[in-house]
C-alpha atoms as a printed R data frame, in Angstrom:
    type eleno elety resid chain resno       x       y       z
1   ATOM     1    CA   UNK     A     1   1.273 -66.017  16.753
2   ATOM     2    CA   UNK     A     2   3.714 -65.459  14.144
3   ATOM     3    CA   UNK     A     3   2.898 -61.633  13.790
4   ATOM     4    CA   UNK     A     4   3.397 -61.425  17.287
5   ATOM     5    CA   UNK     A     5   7.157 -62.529  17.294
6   ATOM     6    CA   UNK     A     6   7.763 -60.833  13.845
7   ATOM     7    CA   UNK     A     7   7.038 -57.336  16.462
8   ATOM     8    CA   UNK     A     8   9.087 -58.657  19.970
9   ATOM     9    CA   UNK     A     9  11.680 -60.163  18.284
10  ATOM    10    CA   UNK     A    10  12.557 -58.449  14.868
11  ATOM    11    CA   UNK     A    11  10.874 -55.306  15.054
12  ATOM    12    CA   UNK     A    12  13.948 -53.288  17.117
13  ATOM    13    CA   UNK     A    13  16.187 -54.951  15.049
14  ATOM    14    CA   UNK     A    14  14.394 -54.082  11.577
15  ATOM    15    CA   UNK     A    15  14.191 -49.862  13.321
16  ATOM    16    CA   UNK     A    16  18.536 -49.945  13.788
17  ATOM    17    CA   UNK     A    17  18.580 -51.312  10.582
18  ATOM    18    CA   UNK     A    18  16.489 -48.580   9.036
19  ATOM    19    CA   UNK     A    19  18.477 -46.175  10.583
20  ATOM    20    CA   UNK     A    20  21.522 -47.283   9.726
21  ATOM    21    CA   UNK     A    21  20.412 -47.447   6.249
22  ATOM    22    CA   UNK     A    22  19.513 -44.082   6.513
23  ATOM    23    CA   UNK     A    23  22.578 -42.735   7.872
24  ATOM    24    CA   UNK     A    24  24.142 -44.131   5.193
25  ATOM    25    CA   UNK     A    25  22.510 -42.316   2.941
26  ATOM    26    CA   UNK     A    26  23.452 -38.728   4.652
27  ATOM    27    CA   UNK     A    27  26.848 -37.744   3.519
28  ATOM    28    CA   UNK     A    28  29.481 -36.867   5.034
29  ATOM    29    CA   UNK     A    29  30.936 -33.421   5.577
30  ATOM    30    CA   UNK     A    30  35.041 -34.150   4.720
31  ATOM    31    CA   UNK     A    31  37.313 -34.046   1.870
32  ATOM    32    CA   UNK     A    32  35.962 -37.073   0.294
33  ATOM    33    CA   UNK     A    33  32.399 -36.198  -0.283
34  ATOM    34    CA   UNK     A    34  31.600 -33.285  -2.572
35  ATOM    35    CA   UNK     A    35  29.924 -31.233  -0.293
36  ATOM    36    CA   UNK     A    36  32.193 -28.009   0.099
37  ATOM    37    CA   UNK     A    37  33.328 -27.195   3.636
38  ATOM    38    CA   UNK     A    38  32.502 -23.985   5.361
39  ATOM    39    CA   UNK     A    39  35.681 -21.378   3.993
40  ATOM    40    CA   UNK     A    40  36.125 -19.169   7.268
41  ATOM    41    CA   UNK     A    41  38.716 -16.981   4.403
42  ATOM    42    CA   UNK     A    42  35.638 -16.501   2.885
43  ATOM    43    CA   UNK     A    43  33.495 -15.115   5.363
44  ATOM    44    CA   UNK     A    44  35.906 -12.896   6.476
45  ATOM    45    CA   UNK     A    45  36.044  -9.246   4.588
46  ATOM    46    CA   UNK     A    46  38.748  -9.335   2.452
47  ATOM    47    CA   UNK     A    47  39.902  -5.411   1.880
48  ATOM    48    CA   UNK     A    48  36.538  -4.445   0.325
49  ATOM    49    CA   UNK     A    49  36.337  -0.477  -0.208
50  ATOM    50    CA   UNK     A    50  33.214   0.322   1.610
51  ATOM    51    CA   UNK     A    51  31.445   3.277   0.345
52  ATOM    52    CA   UNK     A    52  31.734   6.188   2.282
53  ATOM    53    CA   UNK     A    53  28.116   7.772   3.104
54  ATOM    54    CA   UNK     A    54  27.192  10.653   0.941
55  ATOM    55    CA   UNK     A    55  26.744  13.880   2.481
56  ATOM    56    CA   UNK     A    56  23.197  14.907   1.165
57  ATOM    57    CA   UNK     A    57  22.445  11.234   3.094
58  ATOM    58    CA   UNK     A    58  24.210  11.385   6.389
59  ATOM    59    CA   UNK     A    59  22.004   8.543   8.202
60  ATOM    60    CA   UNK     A    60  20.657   9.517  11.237
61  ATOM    61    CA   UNK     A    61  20.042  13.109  11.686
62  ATOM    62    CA   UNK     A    62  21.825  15.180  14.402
63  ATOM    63    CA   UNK     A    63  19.728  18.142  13.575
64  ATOM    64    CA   UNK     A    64  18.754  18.302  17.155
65  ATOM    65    CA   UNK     A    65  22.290  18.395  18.406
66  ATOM    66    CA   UNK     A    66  22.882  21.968  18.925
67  ATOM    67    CA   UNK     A    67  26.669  21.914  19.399
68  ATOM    68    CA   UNK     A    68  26.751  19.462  16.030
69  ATOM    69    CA   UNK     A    69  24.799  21.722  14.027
70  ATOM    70    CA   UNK     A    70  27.029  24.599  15.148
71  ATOM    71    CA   UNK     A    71  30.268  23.225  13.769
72  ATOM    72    CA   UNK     A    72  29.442  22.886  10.576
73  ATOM    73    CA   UNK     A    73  26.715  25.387   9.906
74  ATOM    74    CA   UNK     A    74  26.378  28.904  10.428
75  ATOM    75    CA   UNK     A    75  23.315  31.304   9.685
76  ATOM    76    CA   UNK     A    76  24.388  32.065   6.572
77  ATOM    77    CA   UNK     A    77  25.030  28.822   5.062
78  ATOM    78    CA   UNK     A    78  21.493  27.777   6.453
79  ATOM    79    CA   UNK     A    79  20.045  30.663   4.884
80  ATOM    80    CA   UNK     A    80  22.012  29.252   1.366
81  ATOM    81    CA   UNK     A    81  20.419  25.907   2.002
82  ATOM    82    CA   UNK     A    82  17.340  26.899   2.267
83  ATOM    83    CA   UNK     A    83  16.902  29.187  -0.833
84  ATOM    84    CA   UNK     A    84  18.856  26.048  -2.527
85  ATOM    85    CA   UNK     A    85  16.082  23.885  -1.117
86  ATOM    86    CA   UNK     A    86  13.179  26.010  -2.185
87  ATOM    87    CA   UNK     A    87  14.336  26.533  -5.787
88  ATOM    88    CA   UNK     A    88  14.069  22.657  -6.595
89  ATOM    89    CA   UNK     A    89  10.967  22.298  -4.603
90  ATOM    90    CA   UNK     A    90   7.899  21.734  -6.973
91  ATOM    91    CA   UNK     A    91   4.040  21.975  -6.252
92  ATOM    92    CA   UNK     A    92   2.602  19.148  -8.114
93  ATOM    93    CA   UNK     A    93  -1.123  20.204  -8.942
94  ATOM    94    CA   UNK     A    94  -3.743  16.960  -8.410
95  ATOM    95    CA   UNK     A    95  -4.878  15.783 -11.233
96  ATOM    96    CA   UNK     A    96  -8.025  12.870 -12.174
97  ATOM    97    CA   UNK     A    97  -7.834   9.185 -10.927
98  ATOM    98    CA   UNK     A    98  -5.399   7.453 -13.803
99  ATOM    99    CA   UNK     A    99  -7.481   4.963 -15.684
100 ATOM   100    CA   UNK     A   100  -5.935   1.347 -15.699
101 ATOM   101    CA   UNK     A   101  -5.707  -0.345 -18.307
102 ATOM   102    CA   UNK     A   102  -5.589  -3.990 -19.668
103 ATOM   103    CA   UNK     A   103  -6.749  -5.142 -16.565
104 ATOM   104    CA   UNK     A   104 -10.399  -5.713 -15.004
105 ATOM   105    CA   UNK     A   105  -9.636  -5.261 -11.927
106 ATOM   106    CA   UNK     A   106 -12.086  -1.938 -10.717
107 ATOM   107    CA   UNK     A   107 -10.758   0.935  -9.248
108 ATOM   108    CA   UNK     A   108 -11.284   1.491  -5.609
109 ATOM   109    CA   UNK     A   109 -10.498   5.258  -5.396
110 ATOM   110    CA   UNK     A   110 -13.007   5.824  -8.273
111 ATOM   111    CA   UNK     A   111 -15.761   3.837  -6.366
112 ATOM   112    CA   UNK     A   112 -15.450   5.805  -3.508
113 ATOM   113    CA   UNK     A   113 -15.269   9.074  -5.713
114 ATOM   114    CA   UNK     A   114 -18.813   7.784  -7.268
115 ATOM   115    CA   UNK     A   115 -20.301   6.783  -4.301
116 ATOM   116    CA   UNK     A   116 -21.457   9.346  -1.634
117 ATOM   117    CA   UNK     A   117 -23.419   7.075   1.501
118 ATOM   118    CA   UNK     A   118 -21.725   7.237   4.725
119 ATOM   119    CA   UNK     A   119 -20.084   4.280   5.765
120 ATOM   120    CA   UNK     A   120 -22.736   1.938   7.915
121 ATOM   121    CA   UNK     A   121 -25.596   3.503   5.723
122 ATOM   122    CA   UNK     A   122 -27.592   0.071   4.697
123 ATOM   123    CA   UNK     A   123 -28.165   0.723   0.718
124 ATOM   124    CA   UNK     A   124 -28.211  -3.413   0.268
125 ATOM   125    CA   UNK     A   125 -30.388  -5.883   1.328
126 ATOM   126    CA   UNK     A   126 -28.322  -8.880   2.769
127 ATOM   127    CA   UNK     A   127 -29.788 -12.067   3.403
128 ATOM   128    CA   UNK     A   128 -28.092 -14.500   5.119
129 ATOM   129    CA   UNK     A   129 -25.457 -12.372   7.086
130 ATOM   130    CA   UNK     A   130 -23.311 -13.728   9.634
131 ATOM   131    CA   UNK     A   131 -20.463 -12.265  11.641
132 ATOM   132    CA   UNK     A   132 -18.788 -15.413  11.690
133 ATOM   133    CA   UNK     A   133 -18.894 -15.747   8.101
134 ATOM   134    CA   UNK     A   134 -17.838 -11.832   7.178
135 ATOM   135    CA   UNK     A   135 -15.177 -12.794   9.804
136 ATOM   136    CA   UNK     A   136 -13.848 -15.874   7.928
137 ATOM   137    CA   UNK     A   137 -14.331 -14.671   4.375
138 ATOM   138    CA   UNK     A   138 -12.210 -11.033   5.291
139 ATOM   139    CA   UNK     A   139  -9.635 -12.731   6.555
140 ATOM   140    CA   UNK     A   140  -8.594 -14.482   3.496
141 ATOM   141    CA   UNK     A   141  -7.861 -10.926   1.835
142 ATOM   142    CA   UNK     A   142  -4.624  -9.168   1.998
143 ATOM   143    CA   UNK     A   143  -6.012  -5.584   3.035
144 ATOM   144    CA   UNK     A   144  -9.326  -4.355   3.075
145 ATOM   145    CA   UNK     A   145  -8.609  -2.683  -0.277
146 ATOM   146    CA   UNK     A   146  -8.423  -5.946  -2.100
147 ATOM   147    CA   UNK     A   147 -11.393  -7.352  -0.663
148 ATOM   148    CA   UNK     A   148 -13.298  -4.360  -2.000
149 ATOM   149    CA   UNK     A   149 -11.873  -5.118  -5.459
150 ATOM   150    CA   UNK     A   150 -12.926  -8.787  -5.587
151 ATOM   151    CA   UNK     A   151 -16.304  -7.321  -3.539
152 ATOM   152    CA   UNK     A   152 -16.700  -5.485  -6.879
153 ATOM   153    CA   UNK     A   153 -15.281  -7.787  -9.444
154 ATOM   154    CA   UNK     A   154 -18.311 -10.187  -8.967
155 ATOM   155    CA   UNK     A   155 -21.329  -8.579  -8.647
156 ATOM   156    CA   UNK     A   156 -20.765  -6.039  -5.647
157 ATOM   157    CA   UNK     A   157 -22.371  -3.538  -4.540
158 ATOM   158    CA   UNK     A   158 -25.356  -5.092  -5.552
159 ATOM   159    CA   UNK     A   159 -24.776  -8.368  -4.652
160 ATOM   160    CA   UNK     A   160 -22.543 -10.065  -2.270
161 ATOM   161    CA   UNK     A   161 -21.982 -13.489  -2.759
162 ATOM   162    CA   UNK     A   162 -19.019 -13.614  -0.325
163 ATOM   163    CA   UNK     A   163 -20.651 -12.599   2.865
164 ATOM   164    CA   UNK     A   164 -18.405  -9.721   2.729
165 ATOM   165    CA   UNK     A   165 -20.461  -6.831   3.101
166 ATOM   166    CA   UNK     A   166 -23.180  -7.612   5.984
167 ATOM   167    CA   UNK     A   167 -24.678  -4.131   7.036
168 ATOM   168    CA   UNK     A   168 -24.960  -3.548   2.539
169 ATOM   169    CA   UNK     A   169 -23.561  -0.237   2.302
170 ATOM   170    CA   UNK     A   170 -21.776  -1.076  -0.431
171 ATOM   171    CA   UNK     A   171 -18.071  -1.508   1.251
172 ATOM   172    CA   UNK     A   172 -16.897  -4.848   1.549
173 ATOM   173    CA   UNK     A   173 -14.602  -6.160   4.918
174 ATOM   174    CA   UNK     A   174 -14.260  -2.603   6.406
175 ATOM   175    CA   UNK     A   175 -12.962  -0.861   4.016
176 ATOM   176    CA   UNK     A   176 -13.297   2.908   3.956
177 ATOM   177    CA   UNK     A   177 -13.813   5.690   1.295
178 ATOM   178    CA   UNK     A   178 -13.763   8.657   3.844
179 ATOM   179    CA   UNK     A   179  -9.585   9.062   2.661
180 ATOM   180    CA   UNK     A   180 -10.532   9.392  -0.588
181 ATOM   181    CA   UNK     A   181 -13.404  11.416  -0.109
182 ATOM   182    CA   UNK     A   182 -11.528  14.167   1.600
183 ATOM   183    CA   UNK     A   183  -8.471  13.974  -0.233
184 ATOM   184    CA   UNK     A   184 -10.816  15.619  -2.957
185 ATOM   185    CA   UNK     A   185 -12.623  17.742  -0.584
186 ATOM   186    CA   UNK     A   186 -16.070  15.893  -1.035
């Protein structure tokens, strides 16, 4: 009985109480609190020198724009840019996969270097796969690349204690080594 007037009668009374407790505690935005008021001067660009855009980085490109192109290039100086443009250009021969170091995280592009099987190709046996699970556990990786690393930080190909690599060709969430295959030519 006494609960029950504590909640009809005080109750509403205890809530604007709260609140005004609470509001009390917010302070106000004025001269006299120390919160500093919005400067508009501030906001506003004072004089700044903006940089100017460099030419070798116009923005957008009008190359397409016939009648721009034409007032400030002619045939010859096109034919200058281009010999300018094919003296600094350099042919960077490939070289081998860089070897990381003080880390154990394994390399991706070397696995799929190493590794030859089609993708799909079961090499694995997999117990206990399920889509659902392969679904869940793949989506907790950034990119398919990352899941392959942690697929092969504990125990993968071989074994695949995340459910990560169902059909057990060796290639965990989807990822694929076909780029890297045929950015070697294999």
């Amino acid at each position: 009985m006494g609960l029950k007037f504590l909640s009809s009668e005080i109750a509403p009374h205890c809530i604007m109480l709260s609140f005004l407790f609470v509001s009390a505690c917010v302070p106000r935005n004025d001269i006299g609190t120390k919160i500093p008021l919005v400067n508009e001067d501030v906001l506003v660009e004072q004089n700044v020198e903006v940089s100017k855009p460099t030419l070798d980085n116009p923005g957008l490109s009008d190359e397409n724009d016939f009648d721009a192109v034409a007032e400030r290039q002619t045939i010859e100086s096109d034919a200058e840019r281009l010999k300018r443009n094919q003296e600094v250009y350099t042919i960077i021969k490939p070289t081998n996969v860089p070897r990381r170091t003080n880390t154990n995280i394994p390399n991706v592009v070397a696995y799929a270097l190493k590794t030859d099987n089609p993708l799909g190709t079961m090499l694995y046996e997999r117990r206990f796969k399920s889509q659902a699970r392969f679904e869940r556990n793949c989506r907790r990786y950034v990119s398919d690349s990352s899941a392959q690393e942690a697929f092969l930080l504990t125990g993968g190909p071989e074994r695949d204690q995340f459910g990560i690599d169902p059909d057990g060709d060796g290639f965990a969430c989807r990822w694929d080594p076909t780029p890297f295959r045929l950015a070697v030519g294999k």
